[in-house]
LOFIFI-890322 format. One record per atom (N, C-alpha, C): residue in one letter; x, y, z. Coordinates in steps of 0.02 Angstrom, whole numbers, padded with zeros to 5 digits, always signed. Layout:
aXYZ...
***
This chain:
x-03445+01456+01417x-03397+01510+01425x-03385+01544+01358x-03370+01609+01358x-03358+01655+01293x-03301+01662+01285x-03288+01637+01211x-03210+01622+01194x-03175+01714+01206x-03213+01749+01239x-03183+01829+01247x-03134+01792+01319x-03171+01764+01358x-03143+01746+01424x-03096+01679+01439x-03081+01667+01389x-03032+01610+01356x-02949+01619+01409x-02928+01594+01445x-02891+01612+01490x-02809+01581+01457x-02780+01621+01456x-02704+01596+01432x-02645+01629+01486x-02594+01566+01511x-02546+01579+01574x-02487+01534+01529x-02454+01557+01601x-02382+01529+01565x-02367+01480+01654x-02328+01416+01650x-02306+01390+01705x-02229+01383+01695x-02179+01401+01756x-02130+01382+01775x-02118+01336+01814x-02051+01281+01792x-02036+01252+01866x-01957+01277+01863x-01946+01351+01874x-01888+01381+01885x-01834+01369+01873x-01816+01319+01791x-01756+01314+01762x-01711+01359+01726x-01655+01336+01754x-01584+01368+01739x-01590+01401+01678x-01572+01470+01681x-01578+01497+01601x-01507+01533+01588x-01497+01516+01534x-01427+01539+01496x-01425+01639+01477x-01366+01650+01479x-01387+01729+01445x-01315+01724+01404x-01323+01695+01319x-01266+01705+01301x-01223+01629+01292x-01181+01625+01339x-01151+01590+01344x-01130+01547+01401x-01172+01605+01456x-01158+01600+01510x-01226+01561+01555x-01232+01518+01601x-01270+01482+01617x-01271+01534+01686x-01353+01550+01708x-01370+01597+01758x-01374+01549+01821x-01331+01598+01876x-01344+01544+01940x-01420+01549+01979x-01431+01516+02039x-01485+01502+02045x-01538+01571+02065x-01486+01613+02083x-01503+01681+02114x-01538+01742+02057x-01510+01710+02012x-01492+01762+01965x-01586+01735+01907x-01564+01665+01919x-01636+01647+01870x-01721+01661+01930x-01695+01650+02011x-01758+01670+02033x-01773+01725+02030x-01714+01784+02030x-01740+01869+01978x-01780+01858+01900x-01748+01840+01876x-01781+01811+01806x-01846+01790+01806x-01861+01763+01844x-01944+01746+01842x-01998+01796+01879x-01959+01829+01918x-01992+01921+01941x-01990+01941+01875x-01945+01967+01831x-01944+01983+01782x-01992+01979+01719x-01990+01891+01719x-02022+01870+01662x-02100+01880+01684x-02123+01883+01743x-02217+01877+01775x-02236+01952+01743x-02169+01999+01766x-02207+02057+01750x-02197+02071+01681x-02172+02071+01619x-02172+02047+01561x-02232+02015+01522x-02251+01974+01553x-02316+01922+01581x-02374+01964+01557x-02382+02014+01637x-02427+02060+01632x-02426+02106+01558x-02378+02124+01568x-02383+02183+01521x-02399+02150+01436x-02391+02082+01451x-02408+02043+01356x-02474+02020+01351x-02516+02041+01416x-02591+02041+01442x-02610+01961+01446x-02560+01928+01466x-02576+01850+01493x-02594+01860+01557x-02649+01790+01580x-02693+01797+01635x-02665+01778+01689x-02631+01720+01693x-02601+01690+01744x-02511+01658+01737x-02490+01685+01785x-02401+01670+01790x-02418+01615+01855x-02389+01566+01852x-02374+01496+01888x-02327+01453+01885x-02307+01454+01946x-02230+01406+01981x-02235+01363+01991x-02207+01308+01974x-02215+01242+01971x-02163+01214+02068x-02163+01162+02091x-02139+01152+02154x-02077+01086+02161x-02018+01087+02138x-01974+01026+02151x-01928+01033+02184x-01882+00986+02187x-01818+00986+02207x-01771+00926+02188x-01750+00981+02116x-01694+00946+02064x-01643+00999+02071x-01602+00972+02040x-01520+01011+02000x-01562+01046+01948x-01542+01116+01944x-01571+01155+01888x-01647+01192+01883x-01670+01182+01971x-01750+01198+01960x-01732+01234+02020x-01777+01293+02010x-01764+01347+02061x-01843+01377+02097x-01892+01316+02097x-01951+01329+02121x-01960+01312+02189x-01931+01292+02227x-01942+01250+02289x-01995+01278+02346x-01975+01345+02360x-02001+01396+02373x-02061+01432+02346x-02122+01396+02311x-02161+01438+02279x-02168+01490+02318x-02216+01503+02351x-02256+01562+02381x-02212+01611+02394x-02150+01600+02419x-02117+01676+02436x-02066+01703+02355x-02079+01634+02312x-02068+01698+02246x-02141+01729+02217x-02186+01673+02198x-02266+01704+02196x-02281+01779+02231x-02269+01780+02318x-02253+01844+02354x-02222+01885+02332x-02164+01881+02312x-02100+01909+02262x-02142+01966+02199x-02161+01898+02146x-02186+01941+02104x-02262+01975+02100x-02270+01957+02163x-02353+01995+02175x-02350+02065+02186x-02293+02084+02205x-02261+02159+02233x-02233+02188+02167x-02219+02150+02085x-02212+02180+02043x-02259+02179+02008x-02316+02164+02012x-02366+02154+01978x-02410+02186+02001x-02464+02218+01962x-02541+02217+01974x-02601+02186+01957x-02612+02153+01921x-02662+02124+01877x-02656+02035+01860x-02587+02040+01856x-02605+01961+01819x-02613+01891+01895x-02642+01865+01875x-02670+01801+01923x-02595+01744+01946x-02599+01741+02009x-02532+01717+02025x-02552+01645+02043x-02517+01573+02015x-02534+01500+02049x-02493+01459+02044x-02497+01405+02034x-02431+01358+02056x-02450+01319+01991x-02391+01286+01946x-02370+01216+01920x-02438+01165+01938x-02396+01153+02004x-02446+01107+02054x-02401+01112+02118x-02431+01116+02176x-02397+01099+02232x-02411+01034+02253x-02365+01013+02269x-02351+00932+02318x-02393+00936+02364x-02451+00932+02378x-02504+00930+02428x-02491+00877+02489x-02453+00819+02466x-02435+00735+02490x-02373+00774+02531x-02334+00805+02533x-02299+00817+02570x-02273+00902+02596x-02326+00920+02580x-02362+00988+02632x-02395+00991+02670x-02382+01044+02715x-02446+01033+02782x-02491+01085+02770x-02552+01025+02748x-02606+01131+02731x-02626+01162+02777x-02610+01170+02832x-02615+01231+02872x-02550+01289+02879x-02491+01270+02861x-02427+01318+02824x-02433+01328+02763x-02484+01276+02727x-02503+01303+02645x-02553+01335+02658x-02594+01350+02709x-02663+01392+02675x-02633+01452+02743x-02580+01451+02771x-02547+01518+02793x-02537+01568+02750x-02472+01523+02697x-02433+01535+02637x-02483+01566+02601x-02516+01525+02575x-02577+01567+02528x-02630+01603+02557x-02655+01621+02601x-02674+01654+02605x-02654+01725+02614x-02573+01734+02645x-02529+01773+02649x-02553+01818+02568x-02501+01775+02529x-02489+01812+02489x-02573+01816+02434x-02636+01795+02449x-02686+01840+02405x-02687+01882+02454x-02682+01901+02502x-02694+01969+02546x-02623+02022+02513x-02565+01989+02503x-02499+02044+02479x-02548+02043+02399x-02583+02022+02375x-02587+02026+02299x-02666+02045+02272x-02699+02074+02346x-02759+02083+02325x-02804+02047+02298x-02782+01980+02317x-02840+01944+02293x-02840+01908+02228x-02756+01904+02209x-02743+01852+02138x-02729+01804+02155x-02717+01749+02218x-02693+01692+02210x-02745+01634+02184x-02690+01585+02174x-02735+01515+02164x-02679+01468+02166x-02711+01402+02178x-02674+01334+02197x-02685+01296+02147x-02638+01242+02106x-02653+01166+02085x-02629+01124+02113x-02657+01085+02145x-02625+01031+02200x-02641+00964+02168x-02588+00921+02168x-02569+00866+02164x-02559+00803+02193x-02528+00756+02172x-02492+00682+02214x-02437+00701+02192x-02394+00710+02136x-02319+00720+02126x-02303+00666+02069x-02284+00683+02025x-02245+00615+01965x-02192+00616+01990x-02148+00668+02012x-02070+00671+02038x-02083+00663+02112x-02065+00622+02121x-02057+00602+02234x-02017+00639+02233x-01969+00667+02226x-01910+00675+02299x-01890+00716+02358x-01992+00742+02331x-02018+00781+02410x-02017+00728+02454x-02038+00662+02456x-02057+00618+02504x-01999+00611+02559x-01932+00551+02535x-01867+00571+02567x-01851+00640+02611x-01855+00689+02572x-01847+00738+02595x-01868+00780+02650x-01937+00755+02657x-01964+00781+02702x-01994+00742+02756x-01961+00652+02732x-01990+00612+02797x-02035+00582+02767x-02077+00592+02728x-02129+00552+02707x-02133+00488+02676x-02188+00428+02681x-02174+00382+02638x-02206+00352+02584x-02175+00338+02546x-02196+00344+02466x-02276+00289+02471x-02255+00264+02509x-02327+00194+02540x-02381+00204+02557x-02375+00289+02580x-02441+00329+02613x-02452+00364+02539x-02455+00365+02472x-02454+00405+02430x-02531+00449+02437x-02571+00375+02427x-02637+00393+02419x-02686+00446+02484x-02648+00382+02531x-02689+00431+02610x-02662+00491+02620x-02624+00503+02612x-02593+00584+02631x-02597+00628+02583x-02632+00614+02515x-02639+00666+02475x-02743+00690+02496x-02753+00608+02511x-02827+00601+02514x-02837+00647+02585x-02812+00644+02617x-02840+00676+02714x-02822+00747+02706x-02745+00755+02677x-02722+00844+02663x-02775+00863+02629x-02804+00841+02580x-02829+00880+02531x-02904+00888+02575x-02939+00849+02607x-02998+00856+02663x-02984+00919+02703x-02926+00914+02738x-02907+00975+02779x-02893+01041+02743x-02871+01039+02673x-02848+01104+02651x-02912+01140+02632x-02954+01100+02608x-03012+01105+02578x-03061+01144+02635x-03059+01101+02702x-03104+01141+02756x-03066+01191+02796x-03021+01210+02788x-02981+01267+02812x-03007+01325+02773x-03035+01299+02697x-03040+01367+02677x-03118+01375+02678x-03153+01336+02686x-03237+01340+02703x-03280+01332+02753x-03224+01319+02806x-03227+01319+02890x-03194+01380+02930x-03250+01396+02991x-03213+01448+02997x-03238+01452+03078x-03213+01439+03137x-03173+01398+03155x-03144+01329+03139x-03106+01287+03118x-03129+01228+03090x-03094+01175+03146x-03119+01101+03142x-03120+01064+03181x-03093+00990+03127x-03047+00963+03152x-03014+00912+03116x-02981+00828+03128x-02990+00780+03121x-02943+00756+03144x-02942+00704+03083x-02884+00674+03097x-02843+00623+03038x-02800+00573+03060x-02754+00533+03004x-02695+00502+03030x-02642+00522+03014x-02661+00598+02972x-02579+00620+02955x-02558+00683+02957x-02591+00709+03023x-02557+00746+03070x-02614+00753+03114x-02577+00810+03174x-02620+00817+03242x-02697+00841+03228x-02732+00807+03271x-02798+00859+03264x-02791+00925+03269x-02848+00972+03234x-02865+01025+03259x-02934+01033+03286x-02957+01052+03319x-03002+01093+03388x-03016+01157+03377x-03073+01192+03335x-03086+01263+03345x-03051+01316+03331x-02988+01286+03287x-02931+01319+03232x-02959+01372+03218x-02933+01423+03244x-02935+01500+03173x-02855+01516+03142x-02869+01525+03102x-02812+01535+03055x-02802+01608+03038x-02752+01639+03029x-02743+01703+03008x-02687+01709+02964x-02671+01756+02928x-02722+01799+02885x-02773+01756+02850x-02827+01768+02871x-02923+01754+02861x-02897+01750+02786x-02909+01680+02746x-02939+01702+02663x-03019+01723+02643x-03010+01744+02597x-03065+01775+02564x-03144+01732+02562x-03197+01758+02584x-03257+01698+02598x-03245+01634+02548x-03246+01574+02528x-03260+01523+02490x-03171+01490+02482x-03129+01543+02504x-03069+01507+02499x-03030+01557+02422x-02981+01501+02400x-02945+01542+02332x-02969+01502+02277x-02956+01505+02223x-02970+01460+02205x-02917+01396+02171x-02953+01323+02174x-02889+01292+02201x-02922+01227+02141x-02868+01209+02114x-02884+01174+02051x-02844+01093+02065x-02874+01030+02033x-02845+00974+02042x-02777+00939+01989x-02734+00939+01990x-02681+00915+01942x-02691+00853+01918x-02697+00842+01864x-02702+00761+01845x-02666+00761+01797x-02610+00704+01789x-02574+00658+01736x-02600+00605+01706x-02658+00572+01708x-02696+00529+01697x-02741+00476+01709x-02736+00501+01784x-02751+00458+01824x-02851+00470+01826x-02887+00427+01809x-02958+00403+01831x-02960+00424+01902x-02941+00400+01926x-02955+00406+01996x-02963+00476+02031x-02887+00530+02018x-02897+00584+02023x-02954+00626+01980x-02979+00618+01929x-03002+00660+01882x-03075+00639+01921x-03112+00564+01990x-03159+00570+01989x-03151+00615+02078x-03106+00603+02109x-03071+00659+02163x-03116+00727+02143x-03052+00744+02077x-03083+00822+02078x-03147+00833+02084x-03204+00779+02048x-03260+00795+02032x-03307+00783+02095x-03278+00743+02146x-03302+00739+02211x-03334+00792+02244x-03262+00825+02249x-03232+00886+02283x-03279+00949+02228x-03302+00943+02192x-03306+01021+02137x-03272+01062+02128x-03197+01041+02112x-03131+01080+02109x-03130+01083+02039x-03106+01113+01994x-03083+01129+01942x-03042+01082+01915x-03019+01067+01855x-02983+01000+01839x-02920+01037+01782x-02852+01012+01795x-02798+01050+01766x-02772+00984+01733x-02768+00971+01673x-02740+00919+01619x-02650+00918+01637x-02603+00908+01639x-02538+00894+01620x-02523+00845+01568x-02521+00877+01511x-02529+00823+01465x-02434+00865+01425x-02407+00823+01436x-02353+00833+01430x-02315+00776+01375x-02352+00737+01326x-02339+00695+01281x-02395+00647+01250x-02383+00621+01183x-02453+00603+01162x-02510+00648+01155x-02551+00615+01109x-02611+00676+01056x-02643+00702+01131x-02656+00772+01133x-02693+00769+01195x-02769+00741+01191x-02802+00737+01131x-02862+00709+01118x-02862+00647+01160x-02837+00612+01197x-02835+00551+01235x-02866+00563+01293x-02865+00610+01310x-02896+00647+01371x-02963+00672+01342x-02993+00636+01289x-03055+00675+01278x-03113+00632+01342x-03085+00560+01350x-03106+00521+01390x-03118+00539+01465x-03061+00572+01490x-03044+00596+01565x-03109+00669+01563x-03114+00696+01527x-03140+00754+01526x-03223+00726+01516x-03240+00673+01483x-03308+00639+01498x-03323+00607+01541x-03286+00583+01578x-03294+00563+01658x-03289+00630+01689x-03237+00669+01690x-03266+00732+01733x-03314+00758+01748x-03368+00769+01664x-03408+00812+01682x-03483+00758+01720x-03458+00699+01699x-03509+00634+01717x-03517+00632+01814x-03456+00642+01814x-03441+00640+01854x-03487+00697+01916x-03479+00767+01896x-03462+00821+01920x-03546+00821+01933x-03588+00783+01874x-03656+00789+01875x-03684+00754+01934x-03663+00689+01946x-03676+00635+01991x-03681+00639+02041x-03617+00705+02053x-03599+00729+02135x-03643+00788+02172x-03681+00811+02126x-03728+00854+02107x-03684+00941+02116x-03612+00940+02064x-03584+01001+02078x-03617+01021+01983x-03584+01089+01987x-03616+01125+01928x-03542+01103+01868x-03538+01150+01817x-03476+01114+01774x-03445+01192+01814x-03365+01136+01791x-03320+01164+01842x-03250+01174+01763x-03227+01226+01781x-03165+01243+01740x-03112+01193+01702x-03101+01168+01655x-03056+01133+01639x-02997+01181+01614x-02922+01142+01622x-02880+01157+01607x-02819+01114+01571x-02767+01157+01519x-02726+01105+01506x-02639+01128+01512x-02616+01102+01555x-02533+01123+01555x-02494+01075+01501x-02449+01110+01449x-02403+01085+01416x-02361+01111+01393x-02289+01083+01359x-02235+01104+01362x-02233+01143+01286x-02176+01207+01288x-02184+01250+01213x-02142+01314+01223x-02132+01317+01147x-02100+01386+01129x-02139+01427+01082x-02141+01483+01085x-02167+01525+01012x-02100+01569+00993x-02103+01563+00949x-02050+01634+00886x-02076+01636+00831x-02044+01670+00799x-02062+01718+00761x-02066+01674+00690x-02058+01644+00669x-02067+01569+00649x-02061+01476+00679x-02104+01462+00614x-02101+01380+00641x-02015+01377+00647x-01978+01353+00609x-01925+01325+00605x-01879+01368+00631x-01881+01431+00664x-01844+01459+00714x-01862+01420+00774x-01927+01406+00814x-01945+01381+00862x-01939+01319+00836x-01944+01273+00808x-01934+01194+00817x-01870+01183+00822x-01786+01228+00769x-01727+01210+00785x-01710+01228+00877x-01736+01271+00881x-01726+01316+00960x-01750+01262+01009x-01812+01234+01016x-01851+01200+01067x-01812+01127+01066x-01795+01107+00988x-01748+01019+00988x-01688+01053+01045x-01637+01083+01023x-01604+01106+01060x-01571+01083+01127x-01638+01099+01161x-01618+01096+01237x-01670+01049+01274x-01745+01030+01238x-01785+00972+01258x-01756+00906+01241x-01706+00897+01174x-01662+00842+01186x-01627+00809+01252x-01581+00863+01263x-01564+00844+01319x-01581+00811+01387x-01633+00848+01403x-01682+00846+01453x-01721+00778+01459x-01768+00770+01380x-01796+00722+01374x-01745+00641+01385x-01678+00648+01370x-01615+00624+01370x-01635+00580+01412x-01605+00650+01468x-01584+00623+01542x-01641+00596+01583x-01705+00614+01552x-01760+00574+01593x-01784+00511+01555x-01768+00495+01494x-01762+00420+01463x-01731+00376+01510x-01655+00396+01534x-01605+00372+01587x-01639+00352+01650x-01667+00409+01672x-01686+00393+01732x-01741+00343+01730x-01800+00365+01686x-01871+00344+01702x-01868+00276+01658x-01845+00276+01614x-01887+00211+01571x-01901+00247+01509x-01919+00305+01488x-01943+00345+01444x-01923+00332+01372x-01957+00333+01299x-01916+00321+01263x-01861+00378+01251x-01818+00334+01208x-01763+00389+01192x-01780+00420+01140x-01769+00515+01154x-01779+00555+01096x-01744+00552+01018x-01808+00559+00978x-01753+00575+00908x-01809+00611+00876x-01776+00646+00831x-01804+00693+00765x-01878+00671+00761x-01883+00617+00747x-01948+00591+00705x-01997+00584+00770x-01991+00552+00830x-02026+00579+00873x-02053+00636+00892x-02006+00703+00899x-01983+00752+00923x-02063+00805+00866x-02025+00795+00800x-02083+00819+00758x-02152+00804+00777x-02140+00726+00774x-02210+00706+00780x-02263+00738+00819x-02244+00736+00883x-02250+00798+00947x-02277+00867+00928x-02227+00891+00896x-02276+00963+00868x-02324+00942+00821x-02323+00901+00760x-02371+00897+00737x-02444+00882+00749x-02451+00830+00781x-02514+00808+00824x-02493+00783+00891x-02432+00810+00924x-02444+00783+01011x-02440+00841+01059x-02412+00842+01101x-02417+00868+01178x-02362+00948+01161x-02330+00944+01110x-02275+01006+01116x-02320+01071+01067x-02303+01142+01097x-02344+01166+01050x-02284+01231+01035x-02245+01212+00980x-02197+01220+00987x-02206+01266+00911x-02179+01315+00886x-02195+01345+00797x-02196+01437+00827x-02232+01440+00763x-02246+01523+00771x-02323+01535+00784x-02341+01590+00793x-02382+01620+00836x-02445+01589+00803x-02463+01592+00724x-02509+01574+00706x-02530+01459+00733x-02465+01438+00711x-02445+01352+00715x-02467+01375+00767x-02447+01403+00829x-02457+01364+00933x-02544+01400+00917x-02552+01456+00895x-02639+01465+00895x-02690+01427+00868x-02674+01405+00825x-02710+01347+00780x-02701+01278+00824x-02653+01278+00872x-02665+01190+00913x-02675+01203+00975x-02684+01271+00996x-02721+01276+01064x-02793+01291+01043x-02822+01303+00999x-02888+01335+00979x-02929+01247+00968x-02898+01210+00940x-02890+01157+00919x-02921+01091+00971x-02874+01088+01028x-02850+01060+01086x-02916+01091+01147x-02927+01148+01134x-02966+01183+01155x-03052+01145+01158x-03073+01139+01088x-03133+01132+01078x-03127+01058+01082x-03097+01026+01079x-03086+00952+01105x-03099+00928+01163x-03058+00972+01192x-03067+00956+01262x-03094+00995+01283x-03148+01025+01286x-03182+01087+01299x-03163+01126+01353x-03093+01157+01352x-03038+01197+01385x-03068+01279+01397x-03059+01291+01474x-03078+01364+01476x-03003+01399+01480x-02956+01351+01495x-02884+01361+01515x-02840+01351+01466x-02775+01371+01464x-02721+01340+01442x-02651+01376+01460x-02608+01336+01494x-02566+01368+01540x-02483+01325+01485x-02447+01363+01463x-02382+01367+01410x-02333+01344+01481x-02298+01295+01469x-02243+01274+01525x-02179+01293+01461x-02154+01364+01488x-02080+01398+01414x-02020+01382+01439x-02028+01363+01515x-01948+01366+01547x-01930+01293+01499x-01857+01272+01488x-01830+01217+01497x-01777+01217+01522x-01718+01176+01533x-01668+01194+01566x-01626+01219+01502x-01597+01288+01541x-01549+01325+01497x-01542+01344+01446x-01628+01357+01418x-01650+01401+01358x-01613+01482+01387x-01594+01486+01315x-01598+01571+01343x-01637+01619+01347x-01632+01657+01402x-01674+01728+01419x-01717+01749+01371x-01682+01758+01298x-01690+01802+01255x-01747+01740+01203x-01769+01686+01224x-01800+01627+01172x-01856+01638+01239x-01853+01643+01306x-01919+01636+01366x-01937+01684+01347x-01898+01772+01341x-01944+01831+01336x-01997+01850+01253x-01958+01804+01214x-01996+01804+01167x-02044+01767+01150x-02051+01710+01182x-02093+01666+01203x-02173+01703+01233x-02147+01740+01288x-02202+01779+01320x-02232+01815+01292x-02205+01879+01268x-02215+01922+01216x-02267+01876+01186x-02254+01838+01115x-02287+01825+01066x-02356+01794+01085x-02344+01742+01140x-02397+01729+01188x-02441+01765+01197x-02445+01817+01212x-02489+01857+01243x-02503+01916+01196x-02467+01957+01160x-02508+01987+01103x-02505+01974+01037x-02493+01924+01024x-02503+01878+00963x-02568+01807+00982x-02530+01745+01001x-02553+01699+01035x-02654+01701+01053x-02627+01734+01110x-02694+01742+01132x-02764+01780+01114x-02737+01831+01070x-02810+01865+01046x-02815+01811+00993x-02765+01777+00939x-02799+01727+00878x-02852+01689+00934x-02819+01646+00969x-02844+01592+00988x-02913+01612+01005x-02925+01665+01065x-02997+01709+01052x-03039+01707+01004x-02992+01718+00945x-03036+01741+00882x-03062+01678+00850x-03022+01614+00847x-03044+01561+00826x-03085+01536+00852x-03088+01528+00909x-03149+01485+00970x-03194+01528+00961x-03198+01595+00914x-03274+01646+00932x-03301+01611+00898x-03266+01573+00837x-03308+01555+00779x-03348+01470+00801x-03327+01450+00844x-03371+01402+00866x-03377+01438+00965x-03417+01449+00974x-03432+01471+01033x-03444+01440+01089x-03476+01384+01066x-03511+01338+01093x-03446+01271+01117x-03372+01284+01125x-03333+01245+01124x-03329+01216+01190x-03354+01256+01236x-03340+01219+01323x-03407+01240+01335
***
């Protein structure tokens, strides 16, 4: 791939954003992310993507009909998901959903589908945490031939057969295109390569170079199965401004917290300074000014021989005015360096 076609997005999972002083209600931040996609566009980033939960403070639940949302303010930039919960979706209302909206968007959608690190789709929707594996494994069979079948014919153990299914609105010949989520898991990373799906990193802590491993089974992988090489990608968490130490006081801030409350919950260690740095320096946060986040995606890039890299800017209750500048710099700062650096080794993916 030619570091000209070097792809840079931004992912949401639709957290609460402050304006001021004032903490935005939930209504007010799912305008905000109409807002921020087309912003997006105009800072000539490739892809805007919604992430799918259901927490206090996350306003994604609903991908597709905000995706829909901002496909009607947009023209150009590529619309996809975080990752959707595949384990507790039914892909024949997901490949409705999406196919809907690449027909409202001319033909920009795309999917990353998952198993879920956060359950509390399962509860929620009936499902059980016991079926993790089979119900991500059979959905993902069915979503897969819905979009390369045409009548298609189905049956499973985790839901009704289908019989000579046509589906409407018709997606586009070969389907959208639809990428695999992995947190670290071997197993998934040899899934994707099964399937000849595209492979999306979540590397959300620790050097990402650890994954240089996952990405050599991929392509080992991808050979074996006799598919061609297939897109890699990497989602992680970050701010850009206008300096380092504007963005590192700004990003401690409010990822303290956060990181806090999920120490509490999960087991996680507890945040402090010296961690926190560490992180930008050589781990998972790519957090500084325009030149610092270009120099460790350019970096991260040729490592992992990345055609992707998708900026997760929301956190809970950053303000407006730290996400829009975020984007901005992203996209006409950010992204032509990073271009410019990978020209100089070409040969990086």
């Amino acid at each position: 791939m030619a570091a000209a076609d070097f792809e840079l997005g931004l992912n949401s999972f639709g957290e609460v954003a402050t304006d001021g002083d004032r903490v935005l209600s939930d209504a007010e931040t799912v305008r905000l992310l109409v807002d921020e996609a087309r912003l997006a566009e105009s800072a000539g980033l490739d892809v805007f993507s919604v992430g799918e939960h259901y927490r206090e403070g996350h306003n994604d639940s609903a991908t597709p009909v905000l995706l829909a949302a901002v496909a009607t303010a947009t023209e150009r930039i590529r619309l996809g998901t975080s990752v959707t919960v595949l384990s507790t979706n039914d892909p024949v209302r997901l490949y409705h959903e999406f196919s809907t909206l690449d027909a409202v968007s001319d033909g920009r959608a795309q999917i990353v589908l998952g198993r879920a690190s956060a359950t509390e789709s399962f509860p929620l929707f009936g499902y059980d945490l016991a079926d993790y594996e089979r119900l991500f494994e059979e959905k993902l069979d069915l979503f897969l031939r819905l979009q390369q079948d045409e009548p298609v014919t189905w049956s499973g153990t985790v839901r009704s057969p289908l019989t000579g299914q046509r589906l409407h609105p018709l997606m586009q010949p070969g389907g959208i295109p639809t990428w695999i989520g992995v947190g670290g898991s071997p197993n998934s990373v040899i899934r994707a390569a099964r399937h000849g799906l595209p492979l999306m990193l979540a590397i959300i802590g620790g050097r990402p170079q650890r994954f240089a491993g996952h990405v050599d089974l991929y392509t080992r992988a991808l050979e074996q199965f006799g598919h061609t090489l297939q897109p890699i990608g990497q989602h992680s968490l970050g701010l850009v401004a206008d300096t380092d130490e504007e963005a590192v006081e700004t990003w401690w801030r409010y990822w303290q917290p956060v990181v806090a409350a999920l120490a509490a919950e999960r087991g996680f260690y507890k945040p402090d300074r010296a961690r926190y740095e560490a992180e930008i320096d050589h781990g998972a946060l790519f957090v500084g000014s325009p030149e610092t986040v270009a120099q460790k995606i350019a970096t991260v890039a040729r490592d992992l021989r990345l055609s992707r890299f998708d900026l997760k800017y929301d956190i809970m209750h950053l303000p407006r005015e730290a996400r829009a500048r975020t984007i901005q710099l992203l996209g006409s700062e950010v992204a032509p360096r990073v271009r410019e650096l990978l020209a100089k080794e070409p040969n990086h993916v």
